[in-house]
C-alpha positions in Angstrom: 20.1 1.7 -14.6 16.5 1.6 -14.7 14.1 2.4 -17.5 12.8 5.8 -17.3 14.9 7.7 -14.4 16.3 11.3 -14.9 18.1 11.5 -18.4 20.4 13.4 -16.7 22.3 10.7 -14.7 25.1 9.2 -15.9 25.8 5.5 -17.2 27.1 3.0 -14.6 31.2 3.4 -14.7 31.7 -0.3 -15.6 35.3 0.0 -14.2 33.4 1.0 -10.5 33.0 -1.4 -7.8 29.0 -1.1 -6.5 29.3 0.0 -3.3 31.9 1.1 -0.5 33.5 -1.9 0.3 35.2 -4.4 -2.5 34.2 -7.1 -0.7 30.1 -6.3 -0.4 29.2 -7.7 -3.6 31.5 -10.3 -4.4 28.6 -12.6 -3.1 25.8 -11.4 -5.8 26.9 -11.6 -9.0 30.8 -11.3 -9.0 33.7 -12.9 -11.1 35.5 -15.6 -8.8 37.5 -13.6 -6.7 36.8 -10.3 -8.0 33.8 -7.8 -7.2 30.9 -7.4 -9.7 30.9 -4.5 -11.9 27.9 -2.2 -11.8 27.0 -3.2 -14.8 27.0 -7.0 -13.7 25.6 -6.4 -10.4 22.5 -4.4 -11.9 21.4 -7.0 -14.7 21.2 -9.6 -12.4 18.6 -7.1 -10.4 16.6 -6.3 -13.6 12.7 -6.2 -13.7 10.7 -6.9 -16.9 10.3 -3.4 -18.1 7.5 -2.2 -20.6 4.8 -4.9 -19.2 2.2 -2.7 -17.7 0.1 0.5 -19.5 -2.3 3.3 -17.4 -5.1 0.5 -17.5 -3.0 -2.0 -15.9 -1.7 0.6 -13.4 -5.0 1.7 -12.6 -6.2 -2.0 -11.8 -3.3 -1.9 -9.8 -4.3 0.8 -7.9 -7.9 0.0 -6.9 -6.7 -3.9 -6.2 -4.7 -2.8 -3.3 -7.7 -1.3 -2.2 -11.0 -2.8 -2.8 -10.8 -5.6 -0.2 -11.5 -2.5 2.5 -15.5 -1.9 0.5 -16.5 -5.6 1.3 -15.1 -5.4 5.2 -13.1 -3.6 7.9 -14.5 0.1 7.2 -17.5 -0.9 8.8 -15.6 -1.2 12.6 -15.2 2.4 12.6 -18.7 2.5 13.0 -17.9 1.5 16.6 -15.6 4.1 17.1 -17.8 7.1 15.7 -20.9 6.2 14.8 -22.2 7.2 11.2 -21.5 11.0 11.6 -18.2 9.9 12.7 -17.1 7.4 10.2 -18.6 9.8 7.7 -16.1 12.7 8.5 -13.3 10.4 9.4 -13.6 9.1 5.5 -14.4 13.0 4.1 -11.2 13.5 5.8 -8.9 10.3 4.9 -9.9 10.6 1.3 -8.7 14.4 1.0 -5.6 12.8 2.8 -5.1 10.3 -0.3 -6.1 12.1 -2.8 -3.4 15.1 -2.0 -1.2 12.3 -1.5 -1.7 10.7 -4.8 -1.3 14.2 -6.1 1.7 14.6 -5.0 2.8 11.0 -5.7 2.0 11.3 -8.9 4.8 14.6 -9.5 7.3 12.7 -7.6 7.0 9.6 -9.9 7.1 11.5 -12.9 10.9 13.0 -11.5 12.1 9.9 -10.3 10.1 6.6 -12.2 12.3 3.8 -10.1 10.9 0.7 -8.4 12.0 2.1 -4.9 8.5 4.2 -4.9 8.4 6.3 -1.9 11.5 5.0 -0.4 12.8 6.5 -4.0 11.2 9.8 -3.2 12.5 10.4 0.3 16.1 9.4 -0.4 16.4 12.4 -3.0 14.9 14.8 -0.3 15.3 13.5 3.2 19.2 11.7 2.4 19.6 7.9 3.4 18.2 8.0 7.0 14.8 9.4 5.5 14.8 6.8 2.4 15.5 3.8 4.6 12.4 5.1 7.2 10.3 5.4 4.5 11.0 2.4 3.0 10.7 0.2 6.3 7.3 1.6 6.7 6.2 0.7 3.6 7.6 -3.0 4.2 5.4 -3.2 7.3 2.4 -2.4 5.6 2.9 -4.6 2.3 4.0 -7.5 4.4 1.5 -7.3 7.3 -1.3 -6.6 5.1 -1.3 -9.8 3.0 -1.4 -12.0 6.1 -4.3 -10.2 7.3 -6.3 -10.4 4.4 -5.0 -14.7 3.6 -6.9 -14.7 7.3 -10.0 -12.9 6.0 -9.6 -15.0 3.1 -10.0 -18.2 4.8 -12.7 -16.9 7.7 -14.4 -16.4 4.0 -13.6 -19.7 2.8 -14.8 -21.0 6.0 -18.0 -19.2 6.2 -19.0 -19.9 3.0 -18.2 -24.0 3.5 -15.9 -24.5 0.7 -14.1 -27.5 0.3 -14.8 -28.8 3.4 -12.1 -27.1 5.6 -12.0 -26.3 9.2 -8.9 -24.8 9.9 -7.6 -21.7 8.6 -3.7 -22.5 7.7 -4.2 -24.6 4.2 -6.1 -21.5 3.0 -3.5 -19.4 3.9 -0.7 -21.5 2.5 -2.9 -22.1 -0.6 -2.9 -18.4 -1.4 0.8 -17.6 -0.9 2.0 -20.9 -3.1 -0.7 -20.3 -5.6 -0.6 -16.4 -5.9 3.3 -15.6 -5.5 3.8 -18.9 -8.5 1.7 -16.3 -10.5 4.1 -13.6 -9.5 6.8 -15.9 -10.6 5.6 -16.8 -13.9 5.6 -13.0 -15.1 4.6 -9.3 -14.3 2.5 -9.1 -17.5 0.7 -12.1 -16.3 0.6 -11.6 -13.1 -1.4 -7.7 -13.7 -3.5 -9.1 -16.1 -4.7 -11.6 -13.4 -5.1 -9.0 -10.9 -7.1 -6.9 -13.1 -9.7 -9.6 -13.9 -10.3 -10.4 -10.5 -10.3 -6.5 -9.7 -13.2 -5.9 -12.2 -15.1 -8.8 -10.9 -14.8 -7.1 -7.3 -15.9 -3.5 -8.3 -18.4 -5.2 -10.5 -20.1 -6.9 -7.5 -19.9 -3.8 -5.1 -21.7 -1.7 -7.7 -24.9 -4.3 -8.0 -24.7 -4.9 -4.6 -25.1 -0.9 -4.1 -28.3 -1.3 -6.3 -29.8 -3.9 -4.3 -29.2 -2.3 -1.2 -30.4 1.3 -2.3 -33.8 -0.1 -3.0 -34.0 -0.6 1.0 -32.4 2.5 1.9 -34.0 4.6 4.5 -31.9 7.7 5.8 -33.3 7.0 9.5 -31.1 4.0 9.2 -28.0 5.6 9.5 -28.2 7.3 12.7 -29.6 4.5 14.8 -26.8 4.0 17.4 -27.7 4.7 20.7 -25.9 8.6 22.2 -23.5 7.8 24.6 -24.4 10.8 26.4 -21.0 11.3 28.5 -19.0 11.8 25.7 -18.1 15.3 24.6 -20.4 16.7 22.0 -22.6 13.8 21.4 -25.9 13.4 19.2 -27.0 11.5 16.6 -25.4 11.5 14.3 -22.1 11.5 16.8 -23.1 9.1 19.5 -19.6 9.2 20.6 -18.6 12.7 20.1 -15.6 14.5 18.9 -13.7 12.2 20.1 -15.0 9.3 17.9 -14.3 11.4 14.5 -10.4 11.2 15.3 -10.8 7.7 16.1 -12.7 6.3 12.9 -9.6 7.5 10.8 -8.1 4.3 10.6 -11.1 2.8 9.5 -11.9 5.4 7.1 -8.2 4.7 5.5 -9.9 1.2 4.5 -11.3 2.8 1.3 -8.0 3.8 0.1 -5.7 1.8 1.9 -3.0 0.7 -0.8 -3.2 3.1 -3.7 0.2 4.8 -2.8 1.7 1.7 -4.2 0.7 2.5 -7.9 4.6 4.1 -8.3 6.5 0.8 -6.8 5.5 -0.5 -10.4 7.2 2.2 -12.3 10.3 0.7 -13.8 7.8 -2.6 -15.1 5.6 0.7 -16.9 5.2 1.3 -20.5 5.9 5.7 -20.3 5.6 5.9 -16.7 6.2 9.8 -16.6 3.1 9.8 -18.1 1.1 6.5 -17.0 2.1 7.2 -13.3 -0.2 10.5 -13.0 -2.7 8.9 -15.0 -3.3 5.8 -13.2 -2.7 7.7 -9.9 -5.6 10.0 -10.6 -8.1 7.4 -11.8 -7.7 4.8 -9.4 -8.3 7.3 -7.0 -11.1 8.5 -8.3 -12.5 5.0 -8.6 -12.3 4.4 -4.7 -13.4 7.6 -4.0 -17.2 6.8 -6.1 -16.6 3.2 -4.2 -16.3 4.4 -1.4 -19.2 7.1 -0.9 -22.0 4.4 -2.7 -20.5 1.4 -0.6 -20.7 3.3 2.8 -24.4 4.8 2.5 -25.8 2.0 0.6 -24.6 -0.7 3.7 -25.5 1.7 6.6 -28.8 3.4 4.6 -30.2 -0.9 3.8 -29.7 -2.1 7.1 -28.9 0.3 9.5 -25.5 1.6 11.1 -26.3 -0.4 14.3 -26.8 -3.9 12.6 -23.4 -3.2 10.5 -21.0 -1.9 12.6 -19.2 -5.2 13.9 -20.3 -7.6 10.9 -17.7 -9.9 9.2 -18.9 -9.3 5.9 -21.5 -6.0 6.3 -22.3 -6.0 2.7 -23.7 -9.5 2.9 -25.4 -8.5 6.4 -26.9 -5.1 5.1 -28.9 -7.3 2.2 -30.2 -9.8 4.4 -29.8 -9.0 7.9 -31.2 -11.8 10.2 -32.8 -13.2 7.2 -32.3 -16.4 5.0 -29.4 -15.8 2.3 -30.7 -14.5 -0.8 -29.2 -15.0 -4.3 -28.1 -11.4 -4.4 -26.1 -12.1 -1.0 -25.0 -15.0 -2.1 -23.6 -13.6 -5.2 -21.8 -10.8 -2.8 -20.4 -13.0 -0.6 -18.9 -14.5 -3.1 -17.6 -11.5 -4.7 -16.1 -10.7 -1.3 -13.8 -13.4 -2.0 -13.0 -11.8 -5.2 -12.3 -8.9 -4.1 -9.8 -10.2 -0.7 -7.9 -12.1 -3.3 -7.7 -8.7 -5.4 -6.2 -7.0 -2.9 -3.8 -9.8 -1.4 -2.7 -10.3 -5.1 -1.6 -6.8 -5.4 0.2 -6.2 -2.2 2.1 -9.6 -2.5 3.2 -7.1 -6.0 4.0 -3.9 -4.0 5.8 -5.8 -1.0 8.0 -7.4 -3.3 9.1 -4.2 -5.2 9.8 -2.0 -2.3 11.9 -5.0 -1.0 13.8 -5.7 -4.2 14.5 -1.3 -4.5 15.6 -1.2 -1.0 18.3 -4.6 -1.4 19.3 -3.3 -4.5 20.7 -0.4 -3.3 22.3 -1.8 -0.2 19.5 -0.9 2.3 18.6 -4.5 3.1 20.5 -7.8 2.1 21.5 -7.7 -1.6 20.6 -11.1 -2.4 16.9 -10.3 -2.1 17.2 -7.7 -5.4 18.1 -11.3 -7.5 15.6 -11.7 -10.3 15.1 -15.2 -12.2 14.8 -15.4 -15.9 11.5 -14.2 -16.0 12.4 -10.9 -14.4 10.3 -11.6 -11.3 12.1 -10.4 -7.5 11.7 -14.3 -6.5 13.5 -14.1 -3.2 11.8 -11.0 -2.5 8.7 -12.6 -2.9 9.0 -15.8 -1.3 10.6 -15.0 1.8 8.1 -11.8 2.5 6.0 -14.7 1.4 7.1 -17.0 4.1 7.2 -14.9 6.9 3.3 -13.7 6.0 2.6 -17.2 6.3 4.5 -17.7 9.9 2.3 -14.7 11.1 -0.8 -15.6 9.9 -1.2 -19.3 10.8 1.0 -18.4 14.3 -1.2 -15.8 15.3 -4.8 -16.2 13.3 -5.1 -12.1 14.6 -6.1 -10.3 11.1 -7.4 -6.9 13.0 -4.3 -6.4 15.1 -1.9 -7.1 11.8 -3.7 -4.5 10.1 -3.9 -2.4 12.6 -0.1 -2.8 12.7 -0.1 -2.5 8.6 -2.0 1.3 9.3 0.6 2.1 11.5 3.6 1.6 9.0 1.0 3.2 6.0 0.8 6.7 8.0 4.6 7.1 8.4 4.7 6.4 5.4 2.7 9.3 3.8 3.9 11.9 6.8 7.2 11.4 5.3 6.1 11.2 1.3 4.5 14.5 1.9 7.9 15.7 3.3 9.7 15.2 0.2 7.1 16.9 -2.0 7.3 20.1 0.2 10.9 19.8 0.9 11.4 19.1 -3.1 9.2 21.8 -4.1 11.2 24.3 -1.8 14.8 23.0 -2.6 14.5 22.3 -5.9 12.2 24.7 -7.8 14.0 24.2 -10.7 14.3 20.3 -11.0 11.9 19.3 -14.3 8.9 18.0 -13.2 6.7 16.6 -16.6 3.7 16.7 -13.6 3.1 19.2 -11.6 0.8 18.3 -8.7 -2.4 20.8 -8.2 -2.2 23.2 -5.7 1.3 22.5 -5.1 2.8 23.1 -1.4 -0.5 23.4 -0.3 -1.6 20.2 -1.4 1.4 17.9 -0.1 1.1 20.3 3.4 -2.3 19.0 4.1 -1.5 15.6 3.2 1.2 16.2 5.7 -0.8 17.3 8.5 -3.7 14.8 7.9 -1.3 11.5 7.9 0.3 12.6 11.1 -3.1 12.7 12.8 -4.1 9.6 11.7 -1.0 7.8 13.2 -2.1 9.5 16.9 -5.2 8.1 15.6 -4.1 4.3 15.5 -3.0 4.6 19.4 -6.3 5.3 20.2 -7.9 2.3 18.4 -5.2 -0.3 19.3 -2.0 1.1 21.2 -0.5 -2.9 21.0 -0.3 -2.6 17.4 1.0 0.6 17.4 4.1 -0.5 19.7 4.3 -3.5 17.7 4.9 -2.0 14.5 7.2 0.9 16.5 9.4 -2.4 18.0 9.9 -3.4 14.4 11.2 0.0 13.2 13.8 -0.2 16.1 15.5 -3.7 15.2 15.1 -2.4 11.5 16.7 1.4 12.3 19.6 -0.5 14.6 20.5 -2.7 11.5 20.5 0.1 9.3 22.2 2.1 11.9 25.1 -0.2 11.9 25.5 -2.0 9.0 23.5 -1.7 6.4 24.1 2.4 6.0 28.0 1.6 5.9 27.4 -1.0 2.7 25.0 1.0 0.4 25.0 0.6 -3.6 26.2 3.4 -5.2 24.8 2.2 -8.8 21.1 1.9 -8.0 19.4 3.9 -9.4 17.6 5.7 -6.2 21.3 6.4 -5.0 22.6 7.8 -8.0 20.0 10.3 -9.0 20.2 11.3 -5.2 24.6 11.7 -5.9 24.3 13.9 -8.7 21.7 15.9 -7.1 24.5 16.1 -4.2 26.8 16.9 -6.8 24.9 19.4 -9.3 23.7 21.4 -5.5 28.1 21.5 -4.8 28.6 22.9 -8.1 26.0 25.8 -7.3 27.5 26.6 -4.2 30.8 26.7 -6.0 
């Protein structure tokens, strides 16, 4: 049993079979001819516990993230304009940060590698654990082929090594970054904070550059489309346009839900999980705010809103490259590999939780000697390869990676409020401000921002829906028959089952 969950669930009964059916794990871990024992089937799914602290957590948390400063948030200026995009973001970030509230009670109660799909089984049963949990895995996979694209546009742009093509880049990163992965957790967060501080580093001198250009009459310089429903501007496409920007605004903190799928690798993560929660949002949130006014205030919204790299474009315009832009460009790399580091992380942890307990195959929950999930990340790895150099379409897999994020939280919220009104007596070593109130609007905003993402691209948004289907139809009839009743998730989620019985009784 993992490291950290509820003190009040009992040992693995070695004599027990993990799951239903005899035959389900004679394949991953089991005695010729005989099924494993729980106790056997769980140490061959063991992660490396005690390797990360609240600062490596809190790296963590802004790496998933801080690729959005440097490019992608910047599109939503073509959707509402500065006004727009600047609600849209007010809006998103109270979204996250009532999120991360609430995350950060529900990892303190249940501190497991399955994350939200962890949380959602203990309050919405299996179906709502396995829906949370898919969505998760569309936006950890989908993301990190998106940004190895953006990661070789870069390379690209910036004439390194002499490539023309896109696919070596993106094969470099997934051999290069999921061998890191491989060698060790420790390792692998250490290198992911490095590269993190580099990135946040670069953004805050690129913010001083830029301020020393700022003009305010910059950032309302798109022209009014004057047909559209309360227009001005500072809304040149009206009311409309505000509900639109909201996947764009999720850029800035696009990610840092994942902080909790590192739990059971944590040194004291009841009380490192709220901690690094908190901060790293608090981090993107001051990112965020300075990034956004400093690009549209240098250079104007106008000149910004469909750049490739609008940092680099807000210091220099249509001007020669100067050493500070260089220098940002650069860090834009920095801060793409940040972020494609970190999600390679979080993609293989919901991935391991979820075949661990039976959700999804159970030979993907296999760790190696070193601890590390290495089927669950190189086959994740592989099939974020397949998409990116099959497709080369980074915007439409994010797009589709938005989709999965905002089912996501809808459903995270849930289990907060459903929690908090089931189980008002369950110990809870955090208890998230505001309470109710605080999951509720969380709640609320993530469901309007997944209407939103069918009015910015309605293909990705019945992409992502087709892959839920073949995933719900495979849970549906297999998977849900074959669950693990040793994993952790599953048995703190029994003996709540069994502790409500006894009440009744």
């Amino acid at each position: 049993m993992a490291e950290g969950t509820d003190s009040r669930i009992p040992p693995a009964d070695p004599s027990r079979p993990s799951g239903p059916a005899p035959d389900a794990a004679a394949t991953d871990g089991a005695a010729p001819g005989g099924p494993a024992t729980d106790a056997d089937y769980l140490r061959r799914r063991t992660l490396k516990r005690g390797s990360a602290g609240w600062l490596l957590l809190t790296g963590l948390g802004v790496a998933y993230v801080v690729s959005g400063d440097f490019s992608g948030w910047n599109i939503g200026l073509s959707e509402g304009g500065f006004g727009g995009l600047a609600i849209a973001t007010l809006l998103m970030g109270a979204m996250y940060a009532c999120l991360v509230f609430s995350l950060a009670e529900l990892s303190a109660i249940l501190p497991t590698a399955g994350g939200g799909y962890g949380f959602a089984r203990r309050a919405l049963g299996t179906w709502g654990g396995f829906l949370t949990g898919t969505a998760i895995l569309i936006e950890y996979i989908l993301a990190p082929a998106a940004i190895s694209i953006f990661i070789g546009d870069y390379v690209e742009s910036l004439n390194l090594f002499g490539l023309d093509a896109g696919w070596p880049v993106y094969l470099a990163c997934f051999a290069i970054f999921i061998g890191i992965h491989l060698w060790g957790v420790g390792e692998a967060l250490r290198f992911s904070l490095v590269v993190t501080a580099i990135a946040v580093a670069a953004l805050l001198i690129f913010a001083v550059g830029a301020f020393a250009d700022f003009d305010s009459g910059n950032l309302n310089d798109i022209p009014v489309q004057e047909d559209a429903f309360g227009s001005n501007s500072w809304l040149p496409y009206g009311l409309l346009g505000i509900w639109a920007a909201f996947p764009f605004g999720m850029w800035f903190f696009l990610g840092v839900e994942g902080v909790p799928l590192a739990a059971e690798e944590a040194k004291d993560p009841v009380r490192s999980m709220p901690r690094a929660l908190s901060i790293s949002m608090a981090v993107l949130a001051l990112l965020a705010l300075i990034t956004f006014f400093a690009a549209t205030g240098a250079r104007g919204s106008a000149a910004v809103q469909e750049a490739g790299n609008p940092l680099v474009v807000a210091l220099q315009g249509d001007g020669e490259p100067t050493a500070l832009s260089r220098f940002v460009n650069y860090a834009g790399l920095a801060g793409l590999v940040a972020s494609f580091f970190s999600l390679i992380y979080a993609g293989s942890r919901q991935l391991f939780a979820l075949s661990r307990a039976g959700y999804l195959p159970r030979f993907l929950s296999l760790t190696s000697s070193r601890k590390a999930p290495y089927l669950g990340l190189l086959i994740p790895g592989a099939i974020g390869f397949a998409l990116a150099a099959g497709s080369g379409n980074g915007g439409r897999m994010l797009n589709v990676a938005v989709f999965g994020a905002t089912i996501s939280y809808a459903l995270m919220a849930l289990s907060h409020l459903v929690l908090r009104r089931r189980e008002p007596g369950l110990h809870r070593p955090y208890r998230t401000p505001g309470g109710m109130l605080t999951s509720g609007v969380a709640f609320v905003l993530a469901l309007s921002a997944l209407v939103a993402t069918f009015l910015v691209d309605k293909d990705a948004a019945f992409i992502a829906l087709g892959v839920y289907v073949v995933a719900l139809a495979y849970f549906a009839f297999y998977s849900r028959h074959r669950l693990v009743a040793a994993a952790p998730e599953e048995e703190f989620a029994a003996l709540a089952a069994a502790e409500a019985e006894l009440e009744r009784d």
